[in-house]
C-alpha positions in Angstrom: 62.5 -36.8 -36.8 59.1 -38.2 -37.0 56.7 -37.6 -39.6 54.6 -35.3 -37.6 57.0 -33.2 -36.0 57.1 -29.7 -36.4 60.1 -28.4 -37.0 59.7 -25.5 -35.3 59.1 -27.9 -31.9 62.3 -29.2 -32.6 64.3 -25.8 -32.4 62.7 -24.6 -29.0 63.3 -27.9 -27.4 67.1 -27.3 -28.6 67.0 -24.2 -27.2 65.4 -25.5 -23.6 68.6 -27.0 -23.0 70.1 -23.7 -22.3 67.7 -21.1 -21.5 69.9 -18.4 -20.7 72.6 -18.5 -24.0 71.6 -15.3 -26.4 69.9 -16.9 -29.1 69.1 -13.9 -31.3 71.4 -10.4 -31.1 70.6 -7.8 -33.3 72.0 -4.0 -32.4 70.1 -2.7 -29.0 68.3 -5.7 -29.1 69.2 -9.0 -28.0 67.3 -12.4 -26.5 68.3 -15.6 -24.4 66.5 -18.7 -25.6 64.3 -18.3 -23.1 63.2 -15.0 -23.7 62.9 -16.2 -27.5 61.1 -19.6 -27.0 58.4 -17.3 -24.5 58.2 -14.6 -27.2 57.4 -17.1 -29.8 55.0 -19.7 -27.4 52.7 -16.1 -26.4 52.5 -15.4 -30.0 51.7 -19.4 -31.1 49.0 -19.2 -27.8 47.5 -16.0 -29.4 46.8 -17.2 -32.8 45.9 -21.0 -32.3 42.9 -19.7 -30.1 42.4 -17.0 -32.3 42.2 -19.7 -35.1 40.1 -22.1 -32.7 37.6 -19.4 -31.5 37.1 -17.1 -34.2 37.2 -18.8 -37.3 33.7 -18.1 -39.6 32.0 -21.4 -41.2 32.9 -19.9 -44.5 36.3 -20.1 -43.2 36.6 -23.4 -41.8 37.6 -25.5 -43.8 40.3 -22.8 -44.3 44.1 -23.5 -43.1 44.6 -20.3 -41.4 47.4 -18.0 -43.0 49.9 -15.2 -41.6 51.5 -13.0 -43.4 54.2 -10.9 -42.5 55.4 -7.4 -43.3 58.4 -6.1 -40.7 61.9 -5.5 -41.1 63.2 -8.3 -42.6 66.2 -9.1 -40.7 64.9 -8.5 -37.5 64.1 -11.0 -34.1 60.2 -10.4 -34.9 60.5 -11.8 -38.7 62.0 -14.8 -36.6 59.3 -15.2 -33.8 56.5 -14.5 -36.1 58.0 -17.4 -38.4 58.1 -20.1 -35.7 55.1 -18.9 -33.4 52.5 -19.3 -37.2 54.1 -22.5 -37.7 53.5 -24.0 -34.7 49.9 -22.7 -34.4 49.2 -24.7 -37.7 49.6 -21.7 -39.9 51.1 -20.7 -43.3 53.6 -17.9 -42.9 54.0 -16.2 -46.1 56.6 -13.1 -46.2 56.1 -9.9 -47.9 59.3 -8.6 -47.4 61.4 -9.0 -50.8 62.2 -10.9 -53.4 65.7 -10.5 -53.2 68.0 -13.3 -51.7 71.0 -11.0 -51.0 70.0 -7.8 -49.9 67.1 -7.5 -46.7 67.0 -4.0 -47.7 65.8 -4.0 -51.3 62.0 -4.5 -50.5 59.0 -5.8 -52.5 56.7 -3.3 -54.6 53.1 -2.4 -52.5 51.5 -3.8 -55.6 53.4 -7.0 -55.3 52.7 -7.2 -51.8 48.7 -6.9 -52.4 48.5 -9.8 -55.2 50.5 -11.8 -52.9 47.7 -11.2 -49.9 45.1 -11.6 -52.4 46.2 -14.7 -53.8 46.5 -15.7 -50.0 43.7 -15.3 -48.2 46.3 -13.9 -45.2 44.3 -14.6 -41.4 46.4 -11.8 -40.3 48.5 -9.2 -41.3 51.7 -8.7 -38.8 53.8 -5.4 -38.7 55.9 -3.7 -37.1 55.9 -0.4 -36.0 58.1 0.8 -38.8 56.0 -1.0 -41.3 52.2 -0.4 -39.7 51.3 2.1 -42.3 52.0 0.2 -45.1 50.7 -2.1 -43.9 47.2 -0.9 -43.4 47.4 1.0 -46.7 47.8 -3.1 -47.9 44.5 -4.2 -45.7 42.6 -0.8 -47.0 42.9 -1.9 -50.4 41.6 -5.9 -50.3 38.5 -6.5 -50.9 38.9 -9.1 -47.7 41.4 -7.4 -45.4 43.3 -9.7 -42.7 43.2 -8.3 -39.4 46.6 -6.4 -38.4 48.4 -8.0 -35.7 51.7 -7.0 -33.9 54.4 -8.1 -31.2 52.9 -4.9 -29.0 50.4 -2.4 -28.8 50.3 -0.6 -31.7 46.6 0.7 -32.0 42.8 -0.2 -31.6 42.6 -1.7 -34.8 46.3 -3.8 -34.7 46.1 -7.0 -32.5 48.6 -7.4 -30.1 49.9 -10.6 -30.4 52.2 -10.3 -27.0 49.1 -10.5 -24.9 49.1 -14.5 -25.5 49.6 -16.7 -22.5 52.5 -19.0 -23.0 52.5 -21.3 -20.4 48.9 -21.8 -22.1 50.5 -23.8 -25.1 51.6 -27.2 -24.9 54.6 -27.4 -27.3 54.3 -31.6 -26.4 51.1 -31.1 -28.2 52.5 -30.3 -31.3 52.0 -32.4 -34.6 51.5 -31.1 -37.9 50.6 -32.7 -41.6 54.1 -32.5 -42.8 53.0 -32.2 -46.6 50.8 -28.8 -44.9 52.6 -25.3 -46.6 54.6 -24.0 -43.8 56.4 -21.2 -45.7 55.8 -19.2 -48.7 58.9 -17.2 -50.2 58.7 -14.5 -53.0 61.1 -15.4 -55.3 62.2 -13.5 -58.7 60.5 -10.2 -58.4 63.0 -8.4 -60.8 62.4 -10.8 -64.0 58.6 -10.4 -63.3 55.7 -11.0 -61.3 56.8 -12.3 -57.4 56.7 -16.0 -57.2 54.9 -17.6 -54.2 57.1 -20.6 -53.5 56.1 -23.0 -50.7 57.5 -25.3 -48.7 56.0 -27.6 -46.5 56.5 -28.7 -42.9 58.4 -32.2 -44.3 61.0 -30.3 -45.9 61.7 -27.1 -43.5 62.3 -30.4 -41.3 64.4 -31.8 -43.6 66.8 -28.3 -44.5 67.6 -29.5 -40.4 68.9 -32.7 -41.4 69.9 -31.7 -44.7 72.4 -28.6 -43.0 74.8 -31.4 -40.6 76.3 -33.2 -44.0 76.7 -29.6 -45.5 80.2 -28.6 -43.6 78.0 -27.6 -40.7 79.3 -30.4 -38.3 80.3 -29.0 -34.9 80.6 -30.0 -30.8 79.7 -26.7 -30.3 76.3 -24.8 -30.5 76.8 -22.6 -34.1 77.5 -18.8 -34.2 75.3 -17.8 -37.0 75.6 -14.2 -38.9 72.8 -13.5 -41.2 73.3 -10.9 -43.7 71.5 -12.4 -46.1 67.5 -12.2 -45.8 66.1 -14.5 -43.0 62.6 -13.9 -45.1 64.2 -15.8 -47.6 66.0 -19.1 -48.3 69.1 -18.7 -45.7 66.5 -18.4 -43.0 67.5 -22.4 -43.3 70.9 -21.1 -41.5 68.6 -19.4 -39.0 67.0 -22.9 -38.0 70.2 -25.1 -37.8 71.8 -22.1 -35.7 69.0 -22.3 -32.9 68.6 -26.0 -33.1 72.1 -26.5 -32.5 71.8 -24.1 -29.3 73.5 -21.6 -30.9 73.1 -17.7 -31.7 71.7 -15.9 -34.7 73.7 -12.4 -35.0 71.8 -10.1 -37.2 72.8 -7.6 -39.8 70.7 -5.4 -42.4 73.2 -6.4 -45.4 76.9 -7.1 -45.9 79.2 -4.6 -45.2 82.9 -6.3 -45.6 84.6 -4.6 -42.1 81.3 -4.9 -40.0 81.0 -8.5 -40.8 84.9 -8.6 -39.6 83.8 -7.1 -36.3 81.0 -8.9 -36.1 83.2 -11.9 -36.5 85.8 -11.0 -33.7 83.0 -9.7 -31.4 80.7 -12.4 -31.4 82.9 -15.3 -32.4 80.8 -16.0 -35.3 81.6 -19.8 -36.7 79.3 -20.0 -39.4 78.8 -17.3 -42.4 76.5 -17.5 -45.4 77.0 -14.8 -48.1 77.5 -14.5 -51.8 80.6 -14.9 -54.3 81.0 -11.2 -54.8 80.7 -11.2 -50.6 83.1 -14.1 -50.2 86.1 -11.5 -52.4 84.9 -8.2 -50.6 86.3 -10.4 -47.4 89.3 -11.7 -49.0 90.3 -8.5 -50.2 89.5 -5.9 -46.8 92.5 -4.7 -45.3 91.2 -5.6 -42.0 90.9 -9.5 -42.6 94.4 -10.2 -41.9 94.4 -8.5 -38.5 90.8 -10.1 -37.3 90.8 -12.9 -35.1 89.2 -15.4 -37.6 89.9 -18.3 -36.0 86.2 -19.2 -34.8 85.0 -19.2 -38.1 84.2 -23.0 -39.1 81.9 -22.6 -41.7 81.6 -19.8 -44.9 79.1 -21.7 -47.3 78.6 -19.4 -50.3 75.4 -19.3 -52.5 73.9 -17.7 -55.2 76.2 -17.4 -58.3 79.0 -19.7 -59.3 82.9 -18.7 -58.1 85.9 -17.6 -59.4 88.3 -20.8 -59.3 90.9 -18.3 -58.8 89.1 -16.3 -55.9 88.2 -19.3 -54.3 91.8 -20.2 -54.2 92.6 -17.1 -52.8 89.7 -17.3 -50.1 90.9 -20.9 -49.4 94.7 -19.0 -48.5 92.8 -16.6 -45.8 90.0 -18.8 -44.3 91.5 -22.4 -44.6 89.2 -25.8 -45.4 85.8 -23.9 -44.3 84.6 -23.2 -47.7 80.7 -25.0 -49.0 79.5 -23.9 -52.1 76.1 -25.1 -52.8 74.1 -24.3 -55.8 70.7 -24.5 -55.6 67.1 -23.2 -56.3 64.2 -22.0 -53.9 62.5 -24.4 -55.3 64.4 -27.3 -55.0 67.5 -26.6 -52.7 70.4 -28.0 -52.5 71.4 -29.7 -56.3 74.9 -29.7 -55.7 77.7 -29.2 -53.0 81.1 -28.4 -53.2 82.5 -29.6 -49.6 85.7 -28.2 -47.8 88.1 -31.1 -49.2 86.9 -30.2 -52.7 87.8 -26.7 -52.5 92.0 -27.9 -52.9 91.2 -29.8 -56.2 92.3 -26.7 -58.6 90.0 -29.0 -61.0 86.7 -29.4 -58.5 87.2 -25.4 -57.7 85.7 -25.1 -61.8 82.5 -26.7 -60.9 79.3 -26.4 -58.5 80.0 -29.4 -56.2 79.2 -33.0 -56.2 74.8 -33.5 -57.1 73.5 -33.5 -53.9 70.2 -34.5 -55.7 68.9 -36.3 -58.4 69.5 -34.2 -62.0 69.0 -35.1 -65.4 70.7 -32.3 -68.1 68.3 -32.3 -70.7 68.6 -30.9 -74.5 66.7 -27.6 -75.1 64.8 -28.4 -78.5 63.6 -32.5 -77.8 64.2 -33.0 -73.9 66.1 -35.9 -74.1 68.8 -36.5 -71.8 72.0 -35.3 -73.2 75.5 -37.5 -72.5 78.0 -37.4 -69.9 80.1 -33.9 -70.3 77.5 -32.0 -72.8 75.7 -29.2 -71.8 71.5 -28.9 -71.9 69.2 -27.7 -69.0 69.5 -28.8 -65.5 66.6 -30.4 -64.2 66.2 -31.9 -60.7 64.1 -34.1 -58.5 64.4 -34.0 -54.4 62.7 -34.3 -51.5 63.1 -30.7 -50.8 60.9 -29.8 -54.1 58.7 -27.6 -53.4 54.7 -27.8 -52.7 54.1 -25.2 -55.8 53.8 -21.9 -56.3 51.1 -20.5 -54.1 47.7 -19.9 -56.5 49.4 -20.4 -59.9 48.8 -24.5 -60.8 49.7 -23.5 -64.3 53.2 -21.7 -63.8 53.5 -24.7 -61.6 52.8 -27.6 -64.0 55.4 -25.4 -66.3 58.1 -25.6 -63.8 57.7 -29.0 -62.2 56.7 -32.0 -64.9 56.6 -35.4 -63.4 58.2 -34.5 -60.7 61.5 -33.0 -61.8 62.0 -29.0 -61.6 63.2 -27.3 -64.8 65.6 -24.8 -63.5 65.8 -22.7 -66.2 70.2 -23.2 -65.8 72.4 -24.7 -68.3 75.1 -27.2 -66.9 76.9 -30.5 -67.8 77.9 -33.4 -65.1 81.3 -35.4 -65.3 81.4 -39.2 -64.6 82.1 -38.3 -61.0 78.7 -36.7 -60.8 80.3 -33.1 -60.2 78.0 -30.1 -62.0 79.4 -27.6 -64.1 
C-alpha cells in the first residue's frame, strides 16, 4: 500500500471485483457491494463539495470533521465511516464507549464535550437517533449541521442526494499521519476518551489482520457483534477488502450467533472470553454445522487455560487471542498452533510489538519473568487523544504507551 492511499479506496476497489456478492446483511436489510460502494461514493460526493464549496475563511484552514450518532451496528455507521474518510474527513463516533456491547450507549453529556472538543462539520443521524441528535446541536454554542442517509427534515441534510459517478475514487490520496477515526474509549472509569487513529494505521490494521489467523482463498464471512463504532470495526475492513460479507448483530446472543453461523456460513467471529464459553457451553453448538468457521479471534480480557482447552475440543485450531489496547493494538498474539501448548494457553500470545515491563516506583525495566507495567511502542500508536495534549503526554512518553496493565514476558517473548 502506498503512503497515500486511503484505506478506504482500497476496500471499494476489493469490492469492485464482485459487484453483486452481499457485502453488508443486517435483519430486513441487506446490500451487494455495489449497492454499498454507490451508497458510500453519493455520500463521499456530498460532503467533499460540501467541504470545497461551503467552507467559511475562519474555517479553512480547518480539516473538516463528521461525526456520527446512528445505531451503532448498523450498514449507515459503515457507509458514513468510509464515505468521511474518503472525502478527507475525521469521523469521530458518538455511539459508546463500550467495546462489547453496541447497545450500552454513551451519556448526552459525553456526547456534547466530545462535539465540542471537535469542532464536528456535520452531525449524521438516523432516524431513530435525529432527536437526540438535534437536542446535541441545540446546545453548542457552534452547532454542526445535521445530515442523514435520507430525507429526514428541512433542517437535516440529506446526504443520499450526492452524485456518485461524480467522485473519482482514482483521485483519492490522503496525508496518511491525517486523523481518520476518533473512538470513545473508557467512558465507565471517567470522562470518554477521544482516541485517534490516522489514515497510516487504519491502513495498516489491513495488513496487520492477514498474519493474525485471518489467512483464507476465500472472500471472509464476518459476524460483528461487537461494536463496529469501536475497535473490531478493524474486522469490518479486512471482511470487505477480502470481498467478503459483514453480517450484523446488536450484541451476542450464544444460539443466534449459532444460526447466524449455519445461515450465513460465517468463517470469521470476533467476541469476548466470557462469549467464546457461552458458545462452548449452548446446547445447540454440537448440532450446528460449524464447519465454515475459520477464524474465532477473542479480545478483551485474558482466557481461561482451561476454557480455552475446552473451546479448542469444539472449534478445532481456529482460536487468536490477541491482547491489545485502542491505543496501541495488537501487543500480543496467541496464534492457532499456540492454543495446543497447555503452557502457551496461560499467557497472552507471542509480542506482536515492541514492550518494555517497567517497575511501578522508578521505571526501570524489570528482568525477564518479573512483573511491572506493560508499556508498548508500534506503528499502530495512536495520533492522541483528540483535544487533551496533557492526558496525552501522560499516556504516551517518548514514544511508548503506558497501558496501565501489569504483565511479565518469558525468554520466548510470550506476555503474561
Amino acid at each position: 500500500m502506498s503512503s497515500n492511499e486511503n484505506y478506504a479506496r482500497r476496500v471499494l476497489e476489493a469490492l469492485a471485483s464482485d459487484p453483486d456478492r452481499i457485502a453488508l446483511w443486517r435483519e430486513g436489510e441487506e446490500l451487494t457491494a455495489g449497492q454499498f460502494s454507490t451508497a458510500v461514493l453519493t455520500v463521499a460526493e456530498l460532503l467533499r463539495r460540501h467541504f470545497t464549496e461551503h467552507t467559511s475563511p475562519i474555517a479553512e484552514h480547518k480539516d473538516p470533521v463528521v461525526a456520527v450518532l446512528t445505531v451503532t451496528n448498523s450498514p449507515a455507521t459503515i457507509i458514513l465511516r468510509y464515505a468521511a474518510n474518503l472525502a478527507g474527513a475525521t469521523l469521530v463516533h458518538l455511539h459508546s464507549t463500550n467495546a462489547v456491547d453496541p447497545t450500552d450507549q454513551m451519556a448526552a453529556a459525553a456526547r456534547q464535550k466530545i462535539l465540542s472538543r471537535t469542532g464536528a462539520t456535520f452531525l449524521a443521524a438516523d432516524k431513530e437517533n435525529l432527536d437526540a441528535a438535534r437536542e446535541l446541536r441545540d446546545r453548542l454554542p457552534e452547532p454542526p449541521r445535521l445530515a442523514a442517509l435520507g430525507a429526514l427534515g428541512p433542517d437535516v441534510l440529506d446526504l443520499s442526494a450526492g452524485d456518485p459517478d461524480a467522485f473519482d475514487l482514482d483521485a483519492v490520496e490522503t496525508d496518511p499521519e491525517k486523523p481518520a477515526v476518533v473512538i470513545c474509549t473508557s467512558g465507565t472509569s471517567g470522562s470518554p476518551k477521544a482516541v485517534t487513529t490516522s489514515y497510516r494505521v487504519r491502513g495498516r490494521h489491513l495488513d496487520v489482520g492477514l498474519t493474525m489467523g485471518f489467512e483464507s482463498p476465500e472472500p471472509l464471512v464476518y459476524l460483528s457483534t461487537l461494536p463496529v463504532s469501536n475497535s473490531s470495526s478493524s474486522v469490518v475492513d479486512l471482511a470487505l477488502a477480502s470481498g467478503g460479507t459483514v453480517v450484523l448483530h446488536d450484541g451476542f446472543e450464544a444460539g443466534d450467533v449459532l444460526r447466524a453461523v449455519a445461515r450465513h456460513r460465517v468463517s470469521t467471529l470476533a467476541i469476548t472470553p466470557p462469549q467464546l464459553y457461552m458458545l462452548v457451553d449452548h446446547p445447540d453448538t454440537a448440532t450446528t454445522d460449524r464447519s465454515s468457521i475459520t477464524n474465532i479471534t477473542y479480545v478483551g480480557s485474558p482466557a481461561a487455560p482451561g476454557r480455552l482447552s475446552e473451546a479448542l475440543e469444539v472449534f478445532g485450531p481456529v482460536l487468536v487471542g490477541i491482547y491489545g489496547t485502542t491505543e496501541a493494538s495488537p501487543i500480543s498474539i496467541l496464534s492457532p498452533q499456540d492454543h495446543f501448548d497447555p503452557e502457551l494457553r496461560r499467557t497472552v500470545g507471542r509480542l506482536a510489538a515492541e514492550v518494555r515491563i517497567r517497575d511501578l516506583e522508578d521505571g526501570r525495566d524489570v528482568p525477564l519473568g518479573e512483573i511491572g507495567e506493560v508499556c508498548v511502542r508500534s506503528p499502530s500508536t495512536m495520533l492522541g487523544y483528540w483535544g487533551e495534549p496533557e492526558l496525552t503526554a501522560a499516556i504516551v512518553r517518548d514514544g511508548w504507551v503506558h497501558t496501565g496493565d501489569l504483565g511479565s514476558v518469558d525468554e520466548n517473548d510470550f506476555l503474561r
